[in-house]
PLY file of the C-alpha trace (Angstrom):
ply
format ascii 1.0
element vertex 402
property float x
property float y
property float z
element edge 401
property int vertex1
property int vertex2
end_header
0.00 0.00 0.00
1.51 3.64 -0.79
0.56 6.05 2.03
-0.81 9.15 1.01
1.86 12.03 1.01
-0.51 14.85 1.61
-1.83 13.53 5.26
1.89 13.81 6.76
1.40 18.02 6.54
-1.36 17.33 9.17
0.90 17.00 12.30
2.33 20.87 11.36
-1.04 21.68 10.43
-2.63 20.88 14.16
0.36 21.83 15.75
0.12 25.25 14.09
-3.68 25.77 14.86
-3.43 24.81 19.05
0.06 26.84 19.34
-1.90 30.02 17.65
-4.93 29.05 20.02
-2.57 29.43 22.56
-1.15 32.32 21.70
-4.10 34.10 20.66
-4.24 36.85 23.46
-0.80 38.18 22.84
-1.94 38.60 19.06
-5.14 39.81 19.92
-7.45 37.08 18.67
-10.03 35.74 21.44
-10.68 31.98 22.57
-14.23 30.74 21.87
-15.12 26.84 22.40
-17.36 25.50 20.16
-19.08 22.08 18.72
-19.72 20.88 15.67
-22.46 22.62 13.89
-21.05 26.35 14.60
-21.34 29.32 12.30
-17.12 29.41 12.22
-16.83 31.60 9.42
-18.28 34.53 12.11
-15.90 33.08 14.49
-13.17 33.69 11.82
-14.12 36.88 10.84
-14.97 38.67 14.79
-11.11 37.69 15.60
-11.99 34.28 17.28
-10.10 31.28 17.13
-13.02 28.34 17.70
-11.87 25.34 19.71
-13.74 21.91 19.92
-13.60 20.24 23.03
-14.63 16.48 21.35
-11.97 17.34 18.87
-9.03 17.61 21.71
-11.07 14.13 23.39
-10.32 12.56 20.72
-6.87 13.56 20.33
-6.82 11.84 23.81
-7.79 8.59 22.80
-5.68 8.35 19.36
-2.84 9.04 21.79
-4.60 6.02 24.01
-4.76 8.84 27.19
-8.88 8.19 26.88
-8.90 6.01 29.97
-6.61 7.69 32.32
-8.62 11.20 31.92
-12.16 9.14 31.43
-11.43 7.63 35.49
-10.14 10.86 36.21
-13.70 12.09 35.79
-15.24 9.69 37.16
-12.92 10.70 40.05
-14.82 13.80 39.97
-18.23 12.11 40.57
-19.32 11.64 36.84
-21.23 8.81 35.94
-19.47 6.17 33.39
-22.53 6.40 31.73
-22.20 10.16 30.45
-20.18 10.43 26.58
-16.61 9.41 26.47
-15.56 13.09 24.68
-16.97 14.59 27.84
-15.35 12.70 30.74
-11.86 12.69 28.80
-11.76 16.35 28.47
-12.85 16.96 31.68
-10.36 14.08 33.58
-7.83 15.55 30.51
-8.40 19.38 32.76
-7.82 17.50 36.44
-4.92 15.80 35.51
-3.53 18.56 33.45
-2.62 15.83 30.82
-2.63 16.98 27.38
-0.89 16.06 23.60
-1.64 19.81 22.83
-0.45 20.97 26.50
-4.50 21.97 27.05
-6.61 24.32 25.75
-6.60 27.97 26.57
-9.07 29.31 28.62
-12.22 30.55 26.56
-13.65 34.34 26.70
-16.88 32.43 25.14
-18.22 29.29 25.32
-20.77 28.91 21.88
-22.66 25.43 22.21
-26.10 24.14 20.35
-28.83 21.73 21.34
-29.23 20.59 18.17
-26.60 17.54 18.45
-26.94 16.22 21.86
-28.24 17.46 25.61
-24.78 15.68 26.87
-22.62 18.74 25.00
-24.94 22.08 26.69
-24.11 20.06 30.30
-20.35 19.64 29.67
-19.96 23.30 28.44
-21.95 24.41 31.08
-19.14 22.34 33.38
-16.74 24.49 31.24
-18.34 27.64 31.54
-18.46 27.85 35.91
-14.82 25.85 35.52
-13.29 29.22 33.38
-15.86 31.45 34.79
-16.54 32.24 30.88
-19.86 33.37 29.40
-21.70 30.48 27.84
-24.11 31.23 24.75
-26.87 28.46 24.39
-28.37 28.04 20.68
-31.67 26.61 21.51
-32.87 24.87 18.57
-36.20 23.67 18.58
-37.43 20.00 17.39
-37.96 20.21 13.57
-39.62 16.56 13.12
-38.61 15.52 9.56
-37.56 18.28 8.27
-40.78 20.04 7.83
-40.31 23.78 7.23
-40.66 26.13 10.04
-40.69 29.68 9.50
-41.39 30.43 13.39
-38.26 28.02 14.60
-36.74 29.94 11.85
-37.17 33.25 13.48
-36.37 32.00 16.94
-33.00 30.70 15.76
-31.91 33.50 13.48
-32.82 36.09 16.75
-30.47 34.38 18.71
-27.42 34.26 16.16
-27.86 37.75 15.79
-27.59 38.45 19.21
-24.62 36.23 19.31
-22.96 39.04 16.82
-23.55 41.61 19.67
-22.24 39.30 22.81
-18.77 39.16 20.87
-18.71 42.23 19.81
-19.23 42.96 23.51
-16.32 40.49 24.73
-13.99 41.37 21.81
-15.01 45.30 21.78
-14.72 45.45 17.58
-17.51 45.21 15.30
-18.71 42.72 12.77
-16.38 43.55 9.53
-18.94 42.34 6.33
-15.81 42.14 3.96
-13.67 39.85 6.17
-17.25 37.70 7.09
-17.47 37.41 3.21
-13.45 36.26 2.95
-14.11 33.27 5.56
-17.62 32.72 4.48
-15.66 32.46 0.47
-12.64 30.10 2.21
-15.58 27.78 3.92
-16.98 27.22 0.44
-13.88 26.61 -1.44
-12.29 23.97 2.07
-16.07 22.68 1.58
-15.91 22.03 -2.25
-12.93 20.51 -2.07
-13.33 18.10 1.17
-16.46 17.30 -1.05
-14.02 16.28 -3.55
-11.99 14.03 -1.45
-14.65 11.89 -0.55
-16.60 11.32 -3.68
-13.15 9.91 -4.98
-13.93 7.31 -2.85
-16.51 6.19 -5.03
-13.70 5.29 -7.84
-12.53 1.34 -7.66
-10.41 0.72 -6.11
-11.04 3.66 -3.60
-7.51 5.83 -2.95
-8.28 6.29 0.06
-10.29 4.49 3.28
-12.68 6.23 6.01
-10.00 6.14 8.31
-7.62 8.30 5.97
-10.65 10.50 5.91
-11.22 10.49 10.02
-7.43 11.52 10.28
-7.68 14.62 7.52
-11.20 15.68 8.81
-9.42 17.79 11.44
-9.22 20.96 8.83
-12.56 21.00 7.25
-14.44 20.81 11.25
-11.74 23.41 13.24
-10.38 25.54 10.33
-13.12 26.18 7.80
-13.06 29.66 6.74
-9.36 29.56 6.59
-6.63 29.53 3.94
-4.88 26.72 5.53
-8.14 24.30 5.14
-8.45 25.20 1.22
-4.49 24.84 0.75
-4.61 21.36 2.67
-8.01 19.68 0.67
-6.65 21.24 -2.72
-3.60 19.18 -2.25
-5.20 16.21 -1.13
-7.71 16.41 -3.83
-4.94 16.50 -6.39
-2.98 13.31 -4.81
-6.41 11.13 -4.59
-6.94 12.53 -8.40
-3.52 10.93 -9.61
-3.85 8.04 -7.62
-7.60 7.28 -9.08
-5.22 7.83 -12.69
-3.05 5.52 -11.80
-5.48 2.85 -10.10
-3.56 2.92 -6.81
-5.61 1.44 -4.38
-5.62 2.36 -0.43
-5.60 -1.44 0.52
-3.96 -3.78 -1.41
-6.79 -6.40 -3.12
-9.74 -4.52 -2.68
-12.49 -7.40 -2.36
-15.33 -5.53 -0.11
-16.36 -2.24 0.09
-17.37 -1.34 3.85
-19.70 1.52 5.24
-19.31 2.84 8.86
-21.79 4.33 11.16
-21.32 6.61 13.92
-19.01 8.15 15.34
-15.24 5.97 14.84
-13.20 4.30 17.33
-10.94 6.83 18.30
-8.40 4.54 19.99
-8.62 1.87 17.18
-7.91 3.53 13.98
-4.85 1.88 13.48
-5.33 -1.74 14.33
-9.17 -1.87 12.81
-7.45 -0.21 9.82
-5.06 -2.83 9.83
-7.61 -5.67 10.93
-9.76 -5.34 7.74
-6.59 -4.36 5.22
-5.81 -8.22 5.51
-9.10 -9.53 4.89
-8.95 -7.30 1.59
-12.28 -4.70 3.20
-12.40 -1.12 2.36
-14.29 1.45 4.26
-15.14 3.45 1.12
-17.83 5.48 2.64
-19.67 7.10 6.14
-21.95 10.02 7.14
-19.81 10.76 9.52
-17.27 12.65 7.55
-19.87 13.67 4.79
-21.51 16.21 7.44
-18.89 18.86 7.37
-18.98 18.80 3.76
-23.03 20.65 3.94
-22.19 23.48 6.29
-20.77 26.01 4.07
-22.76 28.77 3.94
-23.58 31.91 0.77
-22.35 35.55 1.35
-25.72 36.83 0.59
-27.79 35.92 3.80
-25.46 33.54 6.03
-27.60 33.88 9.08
-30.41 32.23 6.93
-28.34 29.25 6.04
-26.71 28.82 9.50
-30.36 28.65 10.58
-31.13 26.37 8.32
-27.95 23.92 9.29
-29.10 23.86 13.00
-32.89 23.28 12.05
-32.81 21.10 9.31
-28.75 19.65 8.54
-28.30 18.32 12.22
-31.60 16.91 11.89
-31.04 13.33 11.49
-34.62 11.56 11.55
-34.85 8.02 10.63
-35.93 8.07 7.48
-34.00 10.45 6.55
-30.60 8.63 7.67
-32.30 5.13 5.64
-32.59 7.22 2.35
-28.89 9.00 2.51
-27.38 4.74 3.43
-29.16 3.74 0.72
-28.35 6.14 -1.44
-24.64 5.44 -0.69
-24.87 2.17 -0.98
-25.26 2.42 -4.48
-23.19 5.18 -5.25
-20.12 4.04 -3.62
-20.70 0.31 -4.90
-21.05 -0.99 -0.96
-21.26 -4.76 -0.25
-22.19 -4.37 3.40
-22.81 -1.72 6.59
-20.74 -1.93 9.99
-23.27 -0.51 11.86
-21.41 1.24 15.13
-23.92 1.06 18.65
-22.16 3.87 20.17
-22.84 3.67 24.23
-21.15 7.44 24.24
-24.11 8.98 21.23
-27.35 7.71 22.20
-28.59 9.98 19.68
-26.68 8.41 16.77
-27.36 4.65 18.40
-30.80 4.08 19.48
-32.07 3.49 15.81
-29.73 1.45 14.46
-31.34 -1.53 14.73
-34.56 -0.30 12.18
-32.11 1.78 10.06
-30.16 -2.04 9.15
-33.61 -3.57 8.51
-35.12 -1.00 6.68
-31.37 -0.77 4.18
-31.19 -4.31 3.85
-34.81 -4.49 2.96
-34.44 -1.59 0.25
-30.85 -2.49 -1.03
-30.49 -6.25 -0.14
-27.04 -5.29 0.97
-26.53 -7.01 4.68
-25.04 -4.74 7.94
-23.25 -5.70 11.49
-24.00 -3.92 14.70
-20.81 -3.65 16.28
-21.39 -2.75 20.40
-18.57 -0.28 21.06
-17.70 2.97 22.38
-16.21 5.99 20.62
-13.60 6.93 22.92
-13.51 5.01 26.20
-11.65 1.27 25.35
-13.31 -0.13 28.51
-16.33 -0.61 27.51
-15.82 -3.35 24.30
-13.59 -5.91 23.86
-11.76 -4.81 20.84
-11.01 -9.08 20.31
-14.90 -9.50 20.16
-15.81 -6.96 18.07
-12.78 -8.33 15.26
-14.43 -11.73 15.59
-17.74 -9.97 14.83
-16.46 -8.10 11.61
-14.83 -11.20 10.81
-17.65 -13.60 10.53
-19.53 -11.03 9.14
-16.78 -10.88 5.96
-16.92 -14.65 5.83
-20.56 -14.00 5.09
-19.95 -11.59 2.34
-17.44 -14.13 0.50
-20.02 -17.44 1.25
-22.59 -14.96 -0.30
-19.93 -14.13 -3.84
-19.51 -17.66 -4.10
-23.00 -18.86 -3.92
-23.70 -16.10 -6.72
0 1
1 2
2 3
3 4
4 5
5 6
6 7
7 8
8 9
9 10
10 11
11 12
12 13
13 14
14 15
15 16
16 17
17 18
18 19
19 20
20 21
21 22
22 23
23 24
24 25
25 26
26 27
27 28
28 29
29 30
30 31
31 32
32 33
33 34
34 35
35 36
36 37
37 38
38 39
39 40
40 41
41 42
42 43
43 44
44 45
45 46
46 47
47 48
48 49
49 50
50 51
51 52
52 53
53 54
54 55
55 56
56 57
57 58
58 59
59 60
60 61
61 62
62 63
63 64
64 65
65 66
66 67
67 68
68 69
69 70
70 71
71 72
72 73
73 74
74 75
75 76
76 77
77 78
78 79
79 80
80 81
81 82
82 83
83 84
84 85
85 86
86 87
87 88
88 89
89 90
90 91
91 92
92 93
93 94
94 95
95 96
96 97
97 98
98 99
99 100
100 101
101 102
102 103
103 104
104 105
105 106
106 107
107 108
108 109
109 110
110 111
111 112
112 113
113 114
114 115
115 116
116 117
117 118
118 119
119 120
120 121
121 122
122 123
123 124
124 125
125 126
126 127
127 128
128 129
129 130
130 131
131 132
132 133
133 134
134 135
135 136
136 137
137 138
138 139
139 140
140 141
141 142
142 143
143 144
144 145
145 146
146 147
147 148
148 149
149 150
150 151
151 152
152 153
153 154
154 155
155 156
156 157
157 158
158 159
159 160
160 161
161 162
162 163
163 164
164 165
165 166
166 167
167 168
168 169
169 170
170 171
171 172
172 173
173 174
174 175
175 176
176 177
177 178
178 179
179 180
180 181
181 182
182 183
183 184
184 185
185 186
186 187
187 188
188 189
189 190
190 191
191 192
192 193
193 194
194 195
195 196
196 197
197 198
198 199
199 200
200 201
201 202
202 203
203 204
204 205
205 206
206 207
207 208
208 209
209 210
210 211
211 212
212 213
213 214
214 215
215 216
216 217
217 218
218 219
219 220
220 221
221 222
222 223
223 224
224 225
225 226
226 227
227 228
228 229
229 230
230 231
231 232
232 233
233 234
234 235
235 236
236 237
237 238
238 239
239 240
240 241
241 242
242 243
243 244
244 245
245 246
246 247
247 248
248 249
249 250
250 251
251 252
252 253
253 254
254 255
255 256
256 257
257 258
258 259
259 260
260 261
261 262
262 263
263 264
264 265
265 266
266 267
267 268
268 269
269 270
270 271
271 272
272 273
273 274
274 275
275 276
276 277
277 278
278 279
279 280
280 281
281 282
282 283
283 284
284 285
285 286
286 287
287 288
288 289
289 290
290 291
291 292
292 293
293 294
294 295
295 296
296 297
297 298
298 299
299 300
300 301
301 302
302 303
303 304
304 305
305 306
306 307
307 308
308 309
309 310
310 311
311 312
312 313
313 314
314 315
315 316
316 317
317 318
318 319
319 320
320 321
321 322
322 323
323 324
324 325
325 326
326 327
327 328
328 329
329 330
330 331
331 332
332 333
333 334
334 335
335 336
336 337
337 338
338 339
339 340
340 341
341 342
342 343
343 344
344 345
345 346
346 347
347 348
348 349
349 350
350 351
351 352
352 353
353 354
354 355
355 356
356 357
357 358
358 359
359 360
360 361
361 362
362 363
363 364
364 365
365 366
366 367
367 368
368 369
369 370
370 371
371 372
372 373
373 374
374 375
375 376
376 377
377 378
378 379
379 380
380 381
381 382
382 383
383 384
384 385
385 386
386 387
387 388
388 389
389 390
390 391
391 392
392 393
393 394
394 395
395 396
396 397
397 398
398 399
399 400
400 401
């Protein structure tokens, strides 16, 4: 297999993002925290440098510090039951352990209730713990997407008020031509990132869902930068030649994988490894795909942010059985893993009817894999290879029988 060139810029690229977030008061830039579905372009463009809490949790676990800061919280009196991202960063704080030596303290925590009640009680942790002001985006229930001009209103009031709270802690105003610069660098990093994982559709793929969980890190913390557009262009251009040249990521591609849910943080590199030999591909997952909808138009961006938190982070049921589906037969899949994430009950407690309901519609089988996204004590990493191997002896009994 010939590694892809592009993803070694990555270490400099994170390193260079957390040492400016560290350095952001003596260049006069301001600390916000976010999560994932934030308007960062306004971030960008008010002289904010947004930081993700899940993103440093799971910088925890790749570096296989998840358990150490998960007890730590526990420690602290927080259930095991409570999400893996949350109890890492928060055992990561008490035992001042950190790969990216911390965060730095926040002037504003920004958090949504759109993905998950879990995240507005951690930042809320965050908020008394820095004695920073927290800004709630209450989002209300949108069903299945039906339109709703009065949640509309309610959630467009509030990001405008947002403007004036950091205006307030940063004391400048809201510049409209750098907002349109960052709001023009989100589409472009969004485009291309776009790009990246359609080539995934080629066979052999050129790349595998876990080369895309590693180079996601740009597209969720830097959009609206030029360092996001300058990373995906490259990348795009490397996956391009090595579609050309019909250089595979995995060596004998014989199945093409989907994976639900969130990954496994601390297993990247041995699953990676695990399904390599048995000639599997993960080709393809919603997961990454979500951070390639949020860019936002110049002409009314508090519209389409509004939009994103009513209607993007909406992920109904039938909704998330129409976009599998859909995948399945644009990226050529011959089976699901679906992930039962005891961290994202939100993500998990459907799984079950989304696998009947995509094997009924495509005939193409799925797994449910009982894991964890961060916290390695609650799986058996042995069990859940057995799982994922029976299930590819299944795939090759079905080829052979035609």
């Amino acid at each position: 297999m010939q590694p892809i060139q592009t993803l070694k810029r990555l270490k400099q690229i994170n390193m260079d993002y957390y040492s400016a977030a560290h350095t952001a008061r003596q260049n006069g830039k301001f600390i916000a925290y976010v999560n994932a579905f934030t308007p960062v372009e306004l971030i960008y463009a008010m002289d904010m440098i947004p930081i993700y809490p899940e993103n440093h949790a799971v910088i925890l676990a790749a570096r296989h510090l998840s358990t150490e800061t998960a007890k730590a919280a526990e420690g602290m009196g927080y259930s095991m039951d409570l999400c893996s991202y949350a109890r890492c960063d928060l055992g990561s704080i008490k035992l001042r352990l950190s790969p990216t030596w911390g965060l730095p303290k926040p002037d504003l925590l920004l958090i949504s209730n759109s993905q998950c009640g879990t995240l507005t009680k951690w930042f809320e942790v965050l908020s008394r713990m820095y004695d920073a002001p927290m800004v709630l985006i209450d989002v209300p229930h949108s069903g299945h997407g039906e339109k709703d001009e009065a949640a509309e209103r309610y959630i467009r009031g509030q990001l405008e008020e947002l403007v004036g709270t950091i205006e307030t802690i940063t004391g400048r105003g809201l510049n409209q031509a750098r907002l349109r610069e960052t709001i023009r660098l989100s589409q472009e990093a969004s485009v291309l990132w776009t790009r990246v994982l359609t080539a995934c559709a080629n066979k052999p793929s050129p790349m595998t869902v876990f080369d895309q969980f590693i180079s996601m890190a740009p597209i969720v913390a830097q959009r609206g930068t030029q360092e996001a557009v300058d990373f995906y262009r490259e990348l795009g251009e490397e996956l391009d030649q090595r579609v050309q040249a019909g250089v595979g990521a995995i060596e004998n591609e014989r199945f093409r994988l989907f994976w639900d849910n969130l990954p496994l943080w601390p297993e990247l590199r041995r699953l990676s490894t695990f399904l390599e030999e048995r000639g599997a591909c993960l080709v393809a997952s919603l997961y990454t795909w979500a951070w390639a909808r949020l860019a936002v138009g110049a002409d009314d961006p508090f519209k389409d942010w509004t939009e994103q938190y009513l209607y993007t982070a909406n992920l109904h049921l039938q909704r998330r059985i129409d976009e599998y589906a859909t995948m399945g037969k644009e990226f050529g899949l011959d089976g699901y893993l679906y992930h039962s994430n005891r961290s994202c009950k939100f993500l998990s407690q459907d799984i079950p009817e989304v696998r009947a309901a995509v094997t009924e519609r495509t005939g193409i089988p799925g797994v449910i894999l009982e894991a964890d996204h961060n916290d390695p004590r609650l799986y058996t990493i042995e069990s859940l290879e057995n799982q994922i191997d029976s299930f590819i002896e299944l795939l090759s009994s079905s080829r052979r029988s035609g």
